[in-house]
C-alpha positions as CSV (number, residue, x, y, z in Angstrom):
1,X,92.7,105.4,88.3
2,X,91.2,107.6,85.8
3,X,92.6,108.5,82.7
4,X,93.0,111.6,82.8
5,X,95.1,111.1,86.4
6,X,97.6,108.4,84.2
7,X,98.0,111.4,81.8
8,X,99.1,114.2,84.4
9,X,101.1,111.8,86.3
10,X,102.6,110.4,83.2
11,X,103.0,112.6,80.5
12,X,103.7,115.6,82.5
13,X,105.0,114.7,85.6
14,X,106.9,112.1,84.4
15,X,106.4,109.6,87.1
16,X,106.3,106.0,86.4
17,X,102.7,104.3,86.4
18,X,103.3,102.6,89.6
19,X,104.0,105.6,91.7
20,X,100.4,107.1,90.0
21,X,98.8,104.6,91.1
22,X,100.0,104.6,94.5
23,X,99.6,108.8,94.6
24,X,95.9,108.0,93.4
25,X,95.2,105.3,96.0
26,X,96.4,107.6,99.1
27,X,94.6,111.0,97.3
28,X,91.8,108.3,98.0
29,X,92.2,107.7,101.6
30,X,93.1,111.1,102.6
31,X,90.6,113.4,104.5
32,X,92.8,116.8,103.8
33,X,90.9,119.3,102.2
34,X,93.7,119.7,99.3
35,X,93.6,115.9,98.5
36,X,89.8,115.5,98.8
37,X,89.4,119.1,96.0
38,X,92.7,117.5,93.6
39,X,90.5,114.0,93.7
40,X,86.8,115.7,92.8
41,X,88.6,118.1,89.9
42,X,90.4,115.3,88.6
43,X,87.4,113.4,88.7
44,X,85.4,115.7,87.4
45,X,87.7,116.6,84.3
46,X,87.6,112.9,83.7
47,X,84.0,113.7,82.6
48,X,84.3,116.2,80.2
49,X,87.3,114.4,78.7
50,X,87.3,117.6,75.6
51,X,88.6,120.8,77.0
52,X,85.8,122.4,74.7
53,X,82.7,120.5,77.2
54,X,84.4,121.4,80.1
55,X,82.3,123.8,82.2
56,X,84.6,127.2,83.7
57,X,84.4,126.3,87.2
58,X,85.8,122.9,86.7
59,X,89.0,124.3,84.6
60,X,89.6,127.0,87.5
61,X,89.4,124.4,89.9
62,X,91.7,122.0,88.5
63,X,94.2,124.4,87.7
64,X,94.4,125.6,91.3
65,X,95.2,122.0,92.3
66,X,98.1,121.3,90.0
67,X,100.0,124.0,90.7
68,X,104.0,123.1,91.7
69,X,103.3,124.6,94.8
70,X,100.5,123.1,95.8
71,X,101.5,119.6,94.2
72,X,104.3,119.5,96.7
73,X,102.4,120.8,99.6
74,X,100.1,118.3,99.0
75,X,102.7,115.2,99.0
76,X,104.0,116.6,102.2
77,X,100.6,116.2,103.2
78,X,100.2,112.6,102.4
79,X,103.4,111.6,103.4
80,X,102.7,113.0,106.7
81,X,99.1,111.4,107.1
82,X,100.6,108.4,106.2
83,X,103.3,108.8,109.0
84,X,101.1,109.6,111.3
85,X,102.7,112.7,111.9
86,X,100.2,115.6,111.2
């Protein structure tokens, strides 16, 4: 799980490291489009780790991901991949 994952989860989600972990494991596994693009930005923050090196595109892209509504969109997402539902 990269850092900068345990961070967002963490410090401003507020969920406990377990449940990060677990998120992170099933953003893995998904083949959504909106899982797939929150897993490359979050990757690809996690190598520019100063907000100063990161390049425009990957801040635009990252920010588009962790928006509330998209966040939650997202988990309905996985939950229903998961279920086998969607």
């Amino acid at each position: 799980m990269p850092a900068f994952w345990k961070f967002l989860c963490q410090r401003w989600l507020g969920l406990p490291y377990e449940l990060a972990w677990c998120w992170w494991g099933a953003l893995g596994k998904s083949r959504w489009s909106q899982a797939t693009a929150l897993r490359a930005a979050v990757v690809a923050v996690g190598q520019h780790p100063f907000p100063g090196q990161r390049p425009d595109t990957e801040k635009t892209a990252l920010g588009a991901q962790i928006e509330g509504k998209q966040l939650v969109e997202l988990c309905a997402d996985l939950q229903g991949e998961c279920s086998g539902y969607m």
